[in-house]
Structure formats: structure tokens, C-alpha cells
C-alpha positions in Angstrom: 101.9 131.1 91.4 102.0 130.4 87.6 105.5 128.4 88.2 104.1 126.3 91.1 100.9 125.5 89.2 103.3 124.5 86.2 105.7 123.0 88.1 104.0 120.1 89.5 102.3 118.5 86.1 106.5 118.4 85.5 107.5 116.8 88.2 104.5 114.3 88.4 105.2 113.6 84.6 109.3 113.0 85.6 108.1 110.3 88.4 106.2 108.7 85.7 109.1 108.2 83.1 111.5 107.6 85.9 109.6 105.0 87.1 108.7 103.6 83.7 112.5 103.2 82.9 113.4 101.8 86.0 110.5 99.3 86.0 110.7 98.2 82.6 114.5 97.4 83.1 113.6 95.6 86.5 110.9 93.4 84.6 113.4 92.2 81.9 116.1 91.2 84.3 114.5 90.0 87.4 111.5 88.2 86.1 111.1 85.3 82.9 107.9 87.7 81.3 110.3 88.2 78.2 112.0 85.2 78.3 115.8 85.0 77.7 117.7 88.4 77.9 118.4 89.6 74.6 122.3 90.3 73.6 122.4 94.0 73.4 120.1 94.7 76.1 122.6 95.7 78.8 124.0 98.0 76.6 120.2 99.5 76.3 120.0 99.4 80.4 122.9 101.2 80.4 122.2 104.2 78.4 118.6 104.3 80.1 120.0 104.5 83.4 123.3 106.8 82.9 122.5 109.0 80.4 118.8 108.8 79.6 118.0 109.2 83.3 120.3 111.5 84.6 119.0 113.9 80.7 115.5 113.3 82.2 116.2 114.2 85.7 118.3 117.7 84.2 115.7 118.9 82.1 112.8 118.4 84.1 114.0 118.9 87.9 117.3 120.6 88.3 117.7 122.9 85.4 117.1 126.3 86.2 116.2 125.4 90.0 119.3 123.9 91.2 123.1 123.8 91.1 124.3 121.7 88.2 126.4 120.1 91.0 123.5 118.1 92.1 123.6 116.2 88.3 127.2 114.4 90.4 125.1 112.6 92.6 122.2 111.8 89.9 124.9 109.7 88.0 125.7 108.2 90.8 121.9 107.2 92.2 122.2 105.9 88.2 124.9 103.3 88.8 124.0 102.3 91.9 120.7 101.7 90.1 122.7 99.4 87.1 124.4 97.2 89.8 120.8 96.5 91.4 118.9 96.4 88.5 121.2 94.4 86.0 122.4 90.8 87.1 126.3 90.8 87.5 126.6 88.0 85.0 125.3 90.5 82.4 127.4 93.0 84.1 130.6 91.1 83.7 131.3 91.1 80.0 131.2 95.1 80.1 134.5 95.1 82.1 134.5 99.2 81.8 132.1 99.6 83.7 134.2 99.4 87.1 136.7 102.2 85.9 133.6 104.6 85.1 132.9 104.3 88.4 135.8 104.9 90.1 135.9 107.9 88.1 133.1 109.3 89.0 133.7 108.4 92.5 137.3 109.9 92.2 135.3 113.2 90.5 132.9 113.0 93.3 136.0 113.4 96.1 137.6 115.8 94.4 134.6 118.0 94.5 133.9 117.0 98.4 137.5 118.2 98.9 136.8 121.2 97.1 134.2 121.9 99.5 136.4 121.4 102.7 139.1 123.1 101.3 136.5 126.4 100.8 135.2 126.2 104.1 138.7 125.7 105.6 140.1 128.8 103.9 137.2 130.9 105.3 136.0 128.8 108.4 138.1 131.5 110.4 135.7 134.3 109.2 132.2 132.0 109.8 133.3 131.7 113.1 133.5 134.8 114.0 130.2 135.6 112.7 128.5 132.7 114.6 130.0 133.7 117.7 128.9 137.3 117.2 125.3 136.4 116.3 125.7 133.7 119.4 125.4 136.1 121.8 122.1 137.5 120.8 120.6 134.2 121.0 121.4 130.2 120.7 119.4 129.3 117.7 122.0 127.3 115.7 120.2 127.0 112.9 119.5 130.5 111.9 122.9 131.9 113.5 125.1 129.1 110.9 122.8 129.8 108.3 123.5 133.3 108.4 127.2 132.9 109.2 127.5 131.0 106.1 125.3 133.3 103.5 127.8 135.9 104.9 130.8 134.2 104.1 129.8 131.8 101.6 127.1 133.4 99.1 125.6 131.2 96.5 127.2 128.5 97.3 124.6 125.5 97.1 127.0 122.5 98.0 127.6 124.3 101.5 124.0 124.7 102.2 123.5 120.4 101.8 126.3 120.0 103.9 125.0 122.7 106.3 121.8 120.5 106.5 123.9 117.6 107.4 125.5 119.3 109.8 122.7 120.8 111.6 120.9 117.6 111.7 123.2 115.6 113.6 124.0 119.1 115.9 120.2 118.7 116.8 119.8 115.2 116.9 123.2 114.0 118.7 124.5 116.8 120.7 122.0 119.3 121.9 120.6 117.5 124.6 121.8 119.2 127.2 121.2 122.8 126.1 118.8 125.3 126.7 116.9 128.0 124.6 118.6 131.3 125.4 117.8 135.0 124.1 119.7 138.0 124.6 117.7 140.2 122.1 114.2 140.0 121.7 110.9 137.9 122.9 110.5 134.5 123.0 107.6 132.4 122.0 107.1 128.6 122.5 104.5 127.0 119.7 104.6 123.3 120.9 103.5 123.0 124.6 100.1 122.8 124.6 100.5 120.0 121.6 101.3 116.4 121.2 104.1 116.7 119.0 106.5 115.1 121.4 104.4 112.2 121.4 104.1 112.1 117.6 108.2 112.0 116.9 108.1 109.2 119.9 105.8 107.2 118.1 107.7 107.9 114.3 110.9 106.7 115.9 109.4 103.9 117.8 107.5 102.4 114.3 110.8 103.4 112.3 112.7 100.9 115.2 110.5 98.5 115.1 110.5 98.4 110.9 114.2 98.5 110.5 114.6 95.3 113.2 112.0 93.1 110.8 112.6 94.7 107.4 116.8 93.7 107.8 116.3 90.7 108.9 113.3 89.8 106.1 115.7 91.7 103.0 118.8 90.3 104.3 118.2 86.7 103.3 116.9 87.8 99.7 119.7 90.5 99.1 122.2 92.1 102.1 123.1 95.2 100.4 119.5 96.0 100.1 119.0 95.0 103.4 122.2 97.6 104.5 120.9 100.4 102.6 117.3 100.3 104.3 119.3 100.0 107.7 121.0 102.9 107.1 118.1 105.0 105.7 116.1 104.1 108.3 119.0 105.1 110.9 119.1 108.2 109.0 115.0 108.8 109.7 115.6 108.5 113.4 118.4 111.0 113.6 115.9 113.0 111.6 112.8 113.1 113.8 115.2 113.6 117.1 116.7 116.5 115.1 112.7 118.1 114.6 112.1 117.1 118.4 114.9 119.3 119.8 114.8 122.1 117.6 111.3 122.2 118.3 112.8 122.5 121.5 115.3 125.0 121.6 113.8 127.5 118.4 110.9 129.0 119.8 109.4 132.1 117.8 111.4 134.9 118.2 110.4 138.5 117.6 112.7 141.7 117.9 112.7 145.3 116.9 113.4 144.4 113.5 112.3 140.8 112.6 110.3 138.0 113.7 112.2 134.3 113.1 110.1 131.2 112.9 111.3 128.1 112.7 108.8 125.3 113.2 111.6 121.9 113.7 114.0 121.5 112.2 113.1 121.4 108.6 111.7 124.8 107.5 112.4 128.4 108.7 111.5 131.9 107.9 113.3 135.1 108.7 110.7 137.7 108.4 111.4 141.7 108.6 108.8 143.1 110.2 108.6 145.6 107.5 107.0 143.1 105.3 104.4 142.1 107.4 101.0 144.1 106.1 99.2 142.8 109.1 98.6 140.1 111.5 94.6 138.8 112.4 93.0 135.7 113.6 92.6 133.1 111.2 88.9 132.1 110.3 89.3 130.2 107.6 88.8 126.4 106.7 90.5 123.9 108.8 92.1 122.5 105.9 93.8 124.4 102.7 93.7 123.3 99.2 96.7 122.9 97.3 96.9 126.1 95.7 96.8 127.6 99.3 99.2 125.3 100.5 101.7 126.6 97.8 101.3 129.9 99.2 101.4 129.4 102.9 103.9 129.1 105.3 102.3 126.7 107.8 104.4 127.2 110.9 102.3 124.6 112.8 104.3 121.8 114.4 102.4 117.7 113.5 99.6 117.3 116.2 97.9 113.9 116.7 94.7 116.1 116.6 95.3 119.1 114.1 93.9 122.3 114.9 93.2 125.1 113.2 95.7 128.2 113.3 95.5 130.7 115.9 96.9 133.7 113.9 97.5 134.6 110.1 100.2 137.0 108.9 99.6 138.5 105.3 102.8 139.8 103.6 103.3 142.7 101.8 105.4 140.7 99.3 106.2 137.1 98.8 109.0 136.1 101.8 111.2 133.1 101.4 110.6 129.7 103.3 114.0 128.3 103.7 113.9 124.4 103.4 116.1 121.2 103.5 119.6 121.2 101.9 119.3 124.6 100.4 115.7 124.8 98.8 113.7 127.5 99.1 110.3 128.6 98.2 108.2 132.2 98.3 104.9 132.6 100.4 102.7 135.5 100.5 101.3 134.5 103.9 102.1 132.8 107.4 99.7 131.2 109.7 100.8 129.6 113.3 100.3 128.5 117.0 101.5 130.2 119.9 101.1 128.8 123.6 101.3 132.7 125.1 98.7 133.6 121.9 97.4 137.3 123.6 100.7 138.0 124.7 102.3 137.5 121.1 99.0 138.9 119.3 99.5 142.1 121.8 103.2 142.6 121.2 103.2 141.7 117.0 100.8 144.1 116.8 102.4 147.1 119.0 105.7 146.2 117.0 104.2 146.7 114.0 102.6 150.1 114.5 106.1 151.6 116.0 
């Protein structure tokens, strides 16, 4: 608890001097409030935004958290920042500058190829354990995820591009499939919501944004106007990936575990050992932020948010596993179920077996 309370002042106070660096070098480029651009001052831009920036974003985000492989792709958000930021007539007597980057980009492929070559050498072995977990039941998510823990520990570059991966599984080719368990009971969460209807609307506004926003941006910059295209692409594949998970991952509870994946962004694989005990929530509608650090909310978005059906109190702190790898530790779980006396009945008799 003592980390999480910690670790937000940090992160809020990083967002601040991030934003501080890259505003103050936007102002003295792309506006006349300082007049004439000093001699010098490129070279000033440049330290702030590939060294300064990428220190800041080490020291105050990624170390001790994440792989030091994520710093490859700071560096990187850090030149594409310089070429935005700093006009290209400034840019153009610092003729360097192109070679660094084709550097880095050359140390970025290497490293990308490093990952294919690792999964290539064991993708024979992953199979196999997909397949065999397969058969129990079709839940992609948790069946690669596991596949790849087993034959790929600790490896935090696999789990982004496992995220990737899954993302456009969900989004692009699961259309035609269907939930399917072998092993266990299945629970739907998302029936008796409007959660369909949310990710309809999301994708709908994020269409109708990217038509006007490219067209607007494209006259005043076209690389801006690319990148927005594509991120906002990237947001649609996103909320079709939630809508069919949500789809084909209902709550699943065996002998020995109970999975809950709410979408596609956040799971939990709970032994049943750990849970202490499972009762009907009566608390407040809304939690506070020191609850919400400690909570697994396995509620899918509602137009009208209710309150949780059921609360599950651990015996200790279980891991919620999150987007491209991250993880964090909750003490408690509350949820929806559409069968909710069936699932109450059966948690319960599991538990006491």
C-alpha cells in the first residue's frame, strides 16, 4: 500500500517536468514570446529531450518497475519529439543528428530480431503447451499467456509483443468463434449490461474524430495528421478487441482456480486456495482511491454503473495482470455475474470442499 501511495506523488511530479521540458522547448521554437532563437539553443533542446528526458523518465518510472529495455523506445519517443519540436532549419546545421538515429533505429531492429529469433527457437515448445491447455477451454488469452510464462519466464519484451498479438487476435480474427469449456463452469458478466452499446458508441465518436481531426491537422502539419490517423486506428482495434473478449472470456471456475478476465485488458488467475471468502458487497457505490489501488474491479463499463453484486476477500495480495506485461497486487475482488445465485451457490460449495 505504502508503494502505491508513494508511487503516485512520483509519477504526478514526472508528468510535471516532462511536460515542463517539452512545453518550454515548444514555446521557444514555435512561437515569437522570446524573440529570435538564440545560437546554442538547439544544442540545449537536444540534451533536454535525449538525455535529460529519457534520465527523468529512468529514474522516476522505469527503474526498479520495468525492463531497462523499455529506456529503447523512450529515446526514441525523444527524437521523434526533436524533429516535432525543433524547426528543421535549426535542425540542419547539426548534420549528426540523422546517423544517431539510424543507430538507434538499427539498435532497435536488432533487438526486435532478437525477439523473433527467441520465440522462433522455442515457438515449437509454446505450441505445444497452447494446444494442450486448448483443449480445456478456448480462452486465448490466458492459454498464450501461460504458454509463454512456461516457456519464456521473465522475459518482458515477449509479454508487449504478446499484448500486440492478442489484440489484433481479438479484434480482427475472432469473429467467428465461440466460448468453449472442457473443464469447469462457465459464467457470463456482460449480458444483462450495456457494454456492447458503450464500445459501439467509443468506436463510432473515435470514427467520426479521426475523419475531421486528419483532414483539420493535415493542412497545418501531415505527419501530425498520420500519427493521429494511426493512433486513432489503433483505438478502434482496441475497443473491438475488449468487445469480443468480453465475449468469448466469461468467468470461469474449476476445482482448483477461478479465472476472471473482464475484456481484454486486465485478468486474474485466482487459486481458490487464496480466496478467504466470498459475500455480497454492501458497500459504497463508489471507492476512493486508496480502495481502488487495492481492488480488482472485474466490472465491465456500463452506461449506468451499478454497484457489485459479490466481493471476494483474499487471503494474500493476488496479481492483476495488465497491458503489455504490467502487473499489480490486490487484496480483494468485487464483480457481476448474470447467473449471480448460481455462481454465489457453487463459489461457495467450492470453497468449503
Amino acid at each position: 500500500m505504502t508503494n502505491t501511495v508513494t508511487r503516485k506523488p512520483r509519477l504526478l511530479l514526472y508528468a510535471v517536468l516532462a511536460s515542463l521540458i517539452l512545453a518550454t522547448n515548444f514555446i521557444l521554437y514555435r512561437t515569437t514570446m522570446f524573440g529570435p532563437v538564440p545560437e546554442g539553443a538547439v544544442i540545449g533542446s537536444l540534451l533536454d529531450l535525449l538525455i535529460i528526458l529519457p534520465l527523468l523518465t529512468y529514474f522516476m518510472v522505469i527503474r526498479k518497475r520495468y525492463s531497462l529495455k523499455y529506456m529503447g523506445v523512450v529515446i526514441l519517443a525523444g527524437f521523434a519529439a526533436a524533429y516535432f519540436i525543433v524547426p528543421q532549419q535549426h535542425l540542419s546545421d547539426y548534420p549528426f543528428l540523422p546517423y544517431l538515429l539510424m543507430v538507434s533505429e538499427g539498435a532497435f531492429l536488432l533487438f526486435e530480431l532478437y525477439i523473433a529469433y527467441t520465440v522462433i527457437t522455442r515457438l515449437p515448445k509454446l505450441l505445444k503447451e497452447y494446444k494442450k491447455l486448448a483443449r480445456q477451454n478456448s480462452f486465448f488469452l490466458f492459454n498464450i499467456r501461460r504458454a509463454v510464462e512456461a516457456n519464456l519466464p521473465n522475459n518482458n519484451a515477449i509479454k508487449i509483443f504478446l499484448t500486440e498479438f492478442s489484440l489484433f487476435h481479438y479484434a480482427l480474427f475472432s469473429w467467428k468463434k465461440k466460448p468453449e469449456i472442457e473443464y469447469g463452469m462457465a459464467f457470463t458478466y456482460h449480458k444483462k449490461t450495456s457494454v456492447n452499446a458503450v464500445y459501439i458508441m467509443i468506436i463510432h465518436a473515435i470514427a467520426i474524430e479521426s475523419v475531421g481531426l486528419h483532414y483539420f491537422l493535415h493542412s497545418w502539419n501531415p505527419i501530425v495528421s498520420y500519427i493521429l490517423l494511426f493512433l486513432n486506428i489503433y483505438g478502434i482495434l482496441f475497443m473491438l478487441a475488449e468487445l469480443q473478449a468480453t465475449r468469448l472470456t466469461p468467468f470461469l471456475l474449476t476445482e482448483e482456480h477461478l479465472l476472471l478476465q473482464t475484456g481484454f485488458s486486465k485478468s486474474m488467475y485466482l487459486p481458490l486456495s487464496n480466496i478467504k471468502e466470498i459475500r455480497h458487497y454492501n458497500g459504497p457505490e463508489k471507492f476512493s482511491s486508496k480502495e481502488q489501488a487495492e481492488v480488482f474491479d472485474a466490472r465491465v463499463p456500463d452506461l449506468i454503473q451499478e454497484k457489485p453484486m459479490f466481493e471476494i476477500v483474499l487471503h494474500e495480495p493476488q496479481d492483476v495482470h495488465l497491458l503489455y506485461g504490467l502487473k499489480r497486487k490486490v487484496n480483494r475482488v468485487v464483480l457481476n455475474v448474470d447467473d449471480s445465485d448460481v455462481f454465489y451457490h457453487e463459489l461457495q460449495r467450492s470453497l468449503h470442499e
